[in-house]
C-alpha positions in Angstrom: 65.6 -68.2 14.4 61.9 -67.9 13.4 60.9 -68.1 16.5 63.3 -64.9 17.2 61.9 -63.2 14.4 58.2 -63.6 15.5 59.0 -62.5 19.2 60.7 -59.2 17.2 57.9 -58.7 15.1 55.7 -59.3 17.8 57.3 -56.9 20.2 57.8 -54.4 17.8 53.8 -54.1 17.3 53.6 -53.9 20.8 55.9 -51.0 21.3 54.7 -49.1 18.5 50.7 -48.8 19.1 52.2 -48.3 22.8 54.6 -45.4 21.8 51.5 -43.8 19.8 49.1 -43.6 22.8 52.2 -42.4 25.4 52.2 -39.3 22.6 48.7 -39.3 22.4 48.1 -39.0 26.5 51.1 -36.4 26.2 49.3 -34.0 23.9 46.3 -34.3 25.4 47.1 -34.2 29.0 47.2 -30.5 29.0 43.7 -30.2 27.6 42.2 -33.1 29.8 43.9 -31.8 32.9 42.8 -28.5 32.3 39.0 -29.6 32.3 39.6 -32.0 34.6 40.8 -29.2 37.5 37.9 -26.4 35.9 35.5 -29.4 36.4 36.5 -30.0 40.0 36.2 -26.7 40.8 32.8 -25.4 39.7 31.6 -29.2 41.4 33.1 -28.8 44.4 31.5 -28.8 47.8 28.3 -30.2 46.2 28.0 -27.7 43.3 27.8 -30.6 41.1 25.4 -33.1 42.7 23.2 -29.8 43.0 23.7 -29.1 39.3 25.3 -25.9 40.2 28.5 -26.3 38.6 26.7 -26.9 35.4 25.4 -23.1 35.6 28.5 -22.3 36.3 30.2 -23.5 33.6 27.6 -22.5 31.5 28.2 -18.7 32.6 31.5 -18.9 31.3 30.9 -19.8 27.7 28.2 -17.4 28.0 30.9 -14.4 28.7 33.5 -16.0 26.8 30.6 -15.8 23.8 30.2 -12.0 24.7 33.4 -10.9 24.8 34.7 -12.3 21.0 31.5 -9.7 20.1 32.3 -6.9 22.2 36.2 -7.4 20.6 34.4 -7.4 17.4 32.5 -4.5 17.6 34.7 -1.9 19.3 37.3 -2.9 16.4 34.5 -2.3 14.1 32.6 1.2 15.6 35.8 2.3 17.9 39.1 2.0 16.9 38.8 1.5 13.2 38.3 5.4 12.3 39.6 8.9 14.1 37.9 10.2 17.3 35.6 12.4 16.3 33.9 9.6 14.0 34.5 7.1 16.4 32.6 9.5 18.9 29.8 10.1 16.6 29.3 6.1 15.7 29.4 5.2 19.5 26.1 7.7 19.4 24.4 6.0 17.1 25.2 3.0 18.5 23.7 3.8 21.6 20.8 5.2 20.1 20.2 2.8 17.8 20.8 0.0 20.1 20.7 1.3 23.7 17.7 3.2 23.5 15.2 0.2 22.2 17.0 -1.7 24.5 16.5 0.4 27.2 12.9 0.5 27.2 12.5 -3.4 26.5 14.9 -4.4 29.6 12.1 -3.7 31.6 9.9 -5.7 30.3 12.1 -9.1 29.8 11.7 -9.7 33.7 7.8 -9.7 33.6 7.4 -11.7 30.2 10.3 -14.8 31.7 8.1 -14.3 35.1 5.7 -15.8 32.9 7.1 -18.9 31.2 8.8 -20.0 34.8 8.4 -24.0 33.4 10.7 -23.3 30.3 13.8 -21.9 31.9 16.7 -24.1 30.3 14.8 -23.6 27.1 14.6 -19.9 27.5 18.7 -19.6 28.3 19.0 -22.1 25.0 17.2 -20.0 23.3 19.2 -17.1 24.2 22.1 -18.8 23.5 21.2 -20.4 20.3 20.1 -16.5 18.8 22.9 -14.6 19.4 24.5 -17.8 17.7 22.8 -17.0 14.4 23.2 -13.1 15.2 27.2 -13.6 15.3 26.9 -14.9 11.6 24.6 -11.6 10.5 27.1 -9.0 12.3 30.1 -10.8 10.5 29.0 -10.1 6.9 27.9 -6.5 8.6 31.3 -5.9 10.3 32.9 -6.0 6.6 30.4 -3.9 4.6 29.3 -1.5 7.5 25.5 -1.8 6.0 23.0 -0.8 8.9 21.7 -4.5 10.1 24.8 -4.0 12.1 22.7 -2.2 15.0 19.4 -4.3 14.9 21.9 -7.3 15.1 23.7 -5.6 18.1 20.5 -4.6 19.9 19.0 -8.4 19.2 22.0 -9.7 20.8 21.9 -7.1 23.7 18.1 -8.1 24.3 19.3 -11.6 24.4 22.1 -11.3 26.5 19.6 -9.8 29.2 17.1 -12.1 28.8 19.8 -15.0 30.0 21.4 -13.0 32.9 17.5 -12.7 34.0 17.0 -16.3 33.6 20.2 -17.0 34.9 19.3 -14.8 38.1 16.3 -17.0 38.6 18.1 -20.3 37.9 20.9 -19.9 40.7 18.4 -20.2 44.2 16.9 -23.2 42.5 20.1 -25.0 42.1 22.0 -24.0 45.5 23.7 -27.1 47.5 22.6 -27.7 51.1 24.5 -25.3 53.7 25.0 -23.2 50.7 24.6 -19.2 50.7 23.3 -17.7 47.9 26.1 -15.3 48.2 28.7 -18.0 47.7 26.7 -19.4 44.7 26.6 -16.1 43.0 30.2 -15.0 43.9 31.2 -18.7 41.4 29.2 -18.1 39.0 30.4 -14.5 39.0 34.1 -15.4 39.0 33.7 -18.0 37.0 31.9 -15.9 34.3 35.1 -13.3 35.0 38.0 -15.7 34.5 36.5 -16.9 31.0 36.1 -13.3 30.0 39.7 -12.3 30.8 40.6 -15.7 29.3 38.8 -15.4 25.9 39.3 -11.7 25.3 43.2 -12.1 24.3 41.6 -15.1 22.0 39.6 -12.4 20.5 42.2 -10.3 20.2 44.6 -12.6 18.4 41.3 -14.1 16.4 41.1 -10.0 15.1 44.5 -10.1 13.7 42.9 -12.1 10.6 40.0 -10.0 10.3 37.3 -8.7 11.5 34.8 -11.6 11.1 37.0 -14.4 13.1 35.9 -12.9 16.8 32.6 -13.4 15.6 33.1 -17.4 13.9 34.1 -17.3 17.6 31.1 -16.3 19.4 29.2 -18.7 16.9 31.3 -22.0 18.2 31.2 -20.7 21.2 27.2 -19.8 21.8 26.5 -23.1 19.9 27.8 -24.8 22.4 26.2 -23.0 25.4 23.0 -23.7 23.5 23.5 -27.4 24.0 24.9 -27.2 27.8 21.8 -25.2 28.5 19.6 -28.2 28.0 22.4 -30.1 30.4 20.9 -28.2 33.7 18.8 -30.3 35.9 14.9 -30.6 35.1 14.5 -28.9 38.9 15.3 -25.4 37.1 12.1 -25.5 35.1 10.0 -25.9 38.4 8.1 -23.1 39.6 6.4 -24.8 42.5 6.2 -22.2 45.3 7.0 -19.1 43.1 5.1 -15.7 43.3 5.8 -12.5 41.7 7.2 -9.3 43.6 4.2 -6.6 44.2 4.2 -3.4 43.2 2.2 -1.8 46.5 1.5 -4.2 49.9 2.3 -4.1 53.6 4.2 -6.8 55.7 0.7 -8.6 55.5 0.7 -9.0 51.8 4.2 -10.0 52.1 3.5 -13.5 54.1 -0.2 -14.0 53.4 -1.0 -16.0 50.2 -2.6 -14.1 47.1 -6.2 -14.8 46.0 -6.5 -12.4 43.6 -3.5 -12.1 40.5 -1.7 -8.4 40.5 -1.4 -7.3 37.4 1.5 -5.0 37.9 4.6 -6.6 39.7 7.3 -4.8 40.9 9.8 -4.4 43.8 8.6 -1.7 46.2 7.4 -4.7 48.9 10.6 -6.2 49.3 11.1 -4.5 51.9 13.2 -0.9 53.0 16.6 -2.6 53.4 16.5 -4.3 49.8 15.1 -0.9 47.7 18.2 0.9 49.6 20.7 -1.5 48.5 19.2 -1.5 44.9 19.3 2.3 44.7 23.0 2.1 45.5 23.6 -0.6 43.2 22.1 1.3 40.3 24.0 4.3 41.6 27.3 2.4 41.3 26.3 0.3 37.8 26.0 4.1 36.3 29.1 4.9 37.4 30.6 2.0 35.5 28.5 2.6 32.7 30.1 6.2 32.4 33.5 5.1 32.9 33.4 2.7 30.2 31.9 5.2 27.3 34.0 8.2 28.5 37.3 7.1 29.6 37.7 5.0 26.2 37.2 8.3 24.9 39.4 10.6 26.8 42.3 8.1 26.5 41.7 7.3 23.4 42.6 11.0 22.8 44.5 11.4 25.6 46.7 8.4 26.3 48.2 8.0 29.7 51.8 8.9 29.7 54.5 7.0 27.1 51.7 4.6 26.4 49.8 4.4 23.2 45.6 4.6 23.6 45.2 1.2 23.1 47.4 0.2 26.1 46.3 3.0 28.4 43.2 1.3 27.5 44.4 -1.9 28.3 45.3 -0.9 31.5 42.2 0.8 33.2 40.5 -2.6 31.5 42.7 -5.0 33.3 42.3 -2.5 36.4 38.6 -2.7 36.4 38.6 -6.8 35.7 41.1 -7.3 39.0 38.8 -4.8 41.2 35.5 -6.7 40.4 37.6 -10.1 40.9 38.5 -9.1 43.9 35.5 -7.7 45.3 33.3 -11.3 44.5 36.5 -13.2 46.0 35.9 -10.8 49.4 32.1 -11.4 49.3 32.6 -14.7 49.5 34.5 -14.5 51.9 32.6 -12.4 54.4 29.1 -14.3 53.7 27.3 -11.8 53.7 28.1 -10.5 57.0 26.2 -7.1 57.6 25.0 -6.2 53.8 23.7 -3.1 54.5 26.8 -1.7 56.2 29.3 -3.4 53.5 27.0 -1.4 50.8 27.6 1.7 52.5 31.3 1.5 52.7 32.2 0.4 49.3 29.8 3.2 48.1 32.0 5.6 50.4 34.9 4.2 49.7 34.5 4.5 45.2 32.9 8.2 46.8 36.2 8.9 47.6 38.2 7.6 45.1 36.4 9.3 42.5 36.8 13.2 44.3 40.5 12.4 44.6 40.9 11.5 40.9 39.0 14.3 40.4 40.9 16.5 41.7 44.2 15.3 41.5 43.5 14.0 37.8 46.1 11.6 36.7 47.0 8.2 35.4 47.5 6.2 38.7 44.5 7.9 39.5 42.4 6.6 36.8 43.3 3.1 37.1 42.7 3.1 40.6 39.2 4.6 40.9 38.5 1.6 37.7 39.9 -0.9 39.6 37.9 0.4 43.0 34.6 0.8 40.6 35.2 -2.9 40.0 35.4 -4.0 43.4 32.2 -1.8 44.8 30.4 -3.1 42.0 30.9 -7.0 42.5 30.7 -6.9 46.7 27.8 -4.3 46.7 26.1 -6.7 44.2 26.7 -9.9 46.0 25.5 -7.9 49.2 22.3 -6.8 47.1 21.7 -10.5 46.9 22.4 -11.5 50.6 19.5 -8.6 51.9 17.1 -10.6 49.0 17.9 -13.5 50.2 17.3 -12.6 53.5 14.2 -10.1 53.3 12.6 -11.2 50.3 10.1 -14.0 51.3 11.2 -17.3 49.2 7.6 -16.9 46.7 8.5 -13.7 45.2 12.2 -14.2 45.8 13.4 -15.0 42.0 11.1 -12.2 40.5 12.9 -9.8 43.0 16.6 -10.9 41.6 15.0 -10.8 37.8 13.7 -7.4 38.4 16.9 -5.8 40.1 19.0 -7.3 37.5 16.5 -5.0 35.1 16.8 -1.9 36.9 20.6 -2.5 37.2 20.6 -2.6 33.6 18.8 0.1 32.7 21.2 2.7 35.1 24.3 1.3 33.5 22.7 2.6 29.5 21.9 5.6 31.4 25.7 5.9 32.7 27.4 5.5 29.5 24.9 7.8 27.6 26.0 10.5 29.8 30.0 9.8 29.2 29.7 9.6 25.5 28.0 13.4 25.6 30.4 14.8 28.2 33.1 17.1 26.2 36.7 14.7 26.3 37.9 16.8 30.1 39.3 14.3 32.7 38.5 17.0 35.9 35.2 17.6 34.5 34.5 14.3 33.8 35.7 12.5 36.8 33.4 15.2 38.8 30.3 14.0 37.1 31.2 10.3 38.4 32.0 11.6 41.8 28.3 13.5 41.6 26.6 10.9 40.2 27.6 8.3 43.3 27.6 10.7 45.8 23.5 11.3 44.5 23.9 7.4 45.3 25.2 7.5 48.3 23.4 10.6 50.3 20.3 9.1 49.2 20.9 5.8 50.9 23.3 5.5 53.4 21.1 6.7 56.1 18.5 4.1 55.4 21.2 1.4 55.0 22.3 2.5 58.3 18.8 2.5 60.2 18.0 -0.8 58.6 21.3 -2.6 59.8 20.9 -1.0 63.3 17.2 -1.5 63.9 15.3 -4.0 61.2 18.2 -6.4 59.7 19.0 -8.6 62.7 15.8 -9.2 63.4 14.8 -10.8 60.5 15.7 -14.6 59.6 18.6 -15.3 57.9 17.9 -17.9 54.8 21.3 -20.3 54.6 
């Protein structure tokens, strides 16, 4: 009988601790497995022996981190008074934030060109202020005092400072037999899927107030400050580096420096890559305008039987599936022909914008978004392939830190003009069409000539 009694008691301890853990691996399975299948793919195909899929995962907390803000903010300048306001606080915005901004973008590049050994602890750093400038703009948000737009421009600056770091990072971390296209098409999509993932977080985070997106962004940049320092030591090295000149011929190009230039810049990198950047920029206004001016016009005028925030909502999700789309297709094609895949995506938003102009409508809208999205991603990936391929390997990271400058700079310049533009969808729509068309004429024919005369010639870098 007591020995019954011991083999109950003793089985009954068994079971229990045993039934705790079996509920213990239950709840946590779907956490663990969901990390366990992101981790395998941002590692996979040697992403993570090259320390790639650390970037990568990186890049999503970094637009996971700028999204709970952007929620923040448009709740805060946008949506929370009537249009005209809303118009008028949108232009203050941008020229109290967009405009300083504007003229330090340019000089972030040249100023990270010179601390090349402190990369991880430049992207911490990044990380770690717009950390501490979450917390400022959450007391802001609720008394609407003016640090609201030194805090926005601070995290603006810093945002742009880690996508030029992170530019320079991704060619020093790429897995053998692996194109630089494919590395930036991850981190891209990876960067994408966190976005579209945390932004209904943000939304539902906004529903107790105003300062939760923002306790968001501060977990979540906290963080990123920490995985920064997780990159390998290999993205601090500089060995080999040079900076893009401002004025050389195809001597300069391969023939070491002895003498320091004191003005970099990207007019050597050949007549192929200055094309494709020009388009680019043409194409990064053109989303800069859409953003500023359709939230406007629908804001005011909704599509039909749909309130402004879902007609929103829409051209949003439109645009996010047409850039997703378009890195998932330049991965695919590797880079095949840049030069001509630049001029038909240009062509192609060309004539998506004319028709929505025209024939101004709903469907319309959404599908020039959704085609701005696309042109964007595979005309940027193919801007990549003709630097990787053109650009020799010294001056090589200036020339992606540089671009991603300029590239910034003409998407401010795109939604300054859409927040002056009176709220007229023909009218509006035909400044888009005009201002990629301006990209396009001026380009195409270079594009063209280099891909049929100069871009085979030249040695492809894997």
């Amino acid at each position: 009988m007591a020995a019954a009694r011991t083999e109950f008691k003793g089985g009954s301890r068994g079971r229990g601790p045993g039934r705790f853990r079996a509920v213990g691996r239950a709840l946590h399975l779907p956490v663990t497995g969901t990390a366990r299948g992101i981790r395998r793919a941002t590692h996979a195909h040697g992403a993570g022996e090259s320390g790639l899929g650390k970037l990568i995962e990186l890049h999503g907390v970094n637009g996971a981190g700028d999204v709970m803000i952007t929620v923040a903010l448009a709740s805060t300048v946008f949506f929370s008074v009537p249009t005209d306001e809303a118009r008028g606080r949108v232009a203050l915005y941008l020229a109290i934030t967009m405009a300083p901004f504007t003229l330090l973008a340019p000089v972030i590049g040249p100023l990270l060109d010179r601390v090349p050994h402190g990369r991880r602890a430049a992207m911490a750093t990044a990380m770690a202020a717009r950390a501490l400038l979450a917390l400022v703009l959450s007391g802001a948000v609720i008394t609407g005092s003016i640090e609201m737009y030194p805090a926005a421009l601070g995290v603006l600056v810093a945002s742009k400072a880690y996508g030029v770091v992170r530019s320079a990072v991704v060619p020093r971390l790429l897995p053998p037999r692996f194109s630089l296209v494919k590395a930036n098409s991850r981190v891209t999509l990876c960067g994408l899927l966190a976005t579209g993932a945390a932004a209904p977080i943000g939304a539902g985070l906004q529903q107790l107030g105003p300062r939760w997106p923002l306790y968001g962004a501060f977990v979540i940049f906290v963080v990123g400050t920490f995985l920064s320092f997780t990159l390998p030591p290999k993205v601090d090295s500089a060995r080999g580096e040079d900076r893009a000149l401002l004025a050389a011929d195809e001597h300069h190009l391969h023939v070491p420096r002895r003498r320091p230039v004191k003005r970099p810049g990207l007019r050597t990198v050949g007549p192929a890559v200055t094309h494709a950047l020009t388009a680019n920029a043409a194409i990064r206004c053109l989303s800069g305008f859409l953003i500023f001016f359709l939230a406007f016009l629908l804001r005011e005028h909704p599509m039909t039987g749909q309130s402004a925030a879902v007609s929103l909502g829409i051209v949003g999700v439109a645009a996010g599936a047409g850039n997703a789309l378009g890195t998932a297709v330049g991965a695919w094609l590797r880079a095949r022909a840049p030069e001509i895949i630049i001029v038909t995506v240009v062509a192609c938003v060309l004539g998506a914008a004319v028709i929505a102009a025209v024939f101004f409508g709903a469907v319309l809208v959404a599908v020039l978004a959704a085609m701005a999205g696309f042109a964007q991603a595979l005309a940027k990936l193919s801007l990549d392939a003709l630097i990787q391929r053109d650009v020799p390997e010294q001056v090589r990271t200036s020339a992606f830190a540089r671009s991603e400058t300029l590239l910034q700079v003409s998407w401010v310049f795109g939604g300054a003009v859409g927040i002056v533009l009176p709220l007229n969808g023909t009218l509006g729509l035909s400044v888009a069409a005009a201002i990629v068309a301006t990209g396009w004429l001026t380009t195409a024919r270079g594009l063209i000539g280099s891909a049929r005369h100069g871009g085979g010639a030249r040695p492809r870098v894997a």
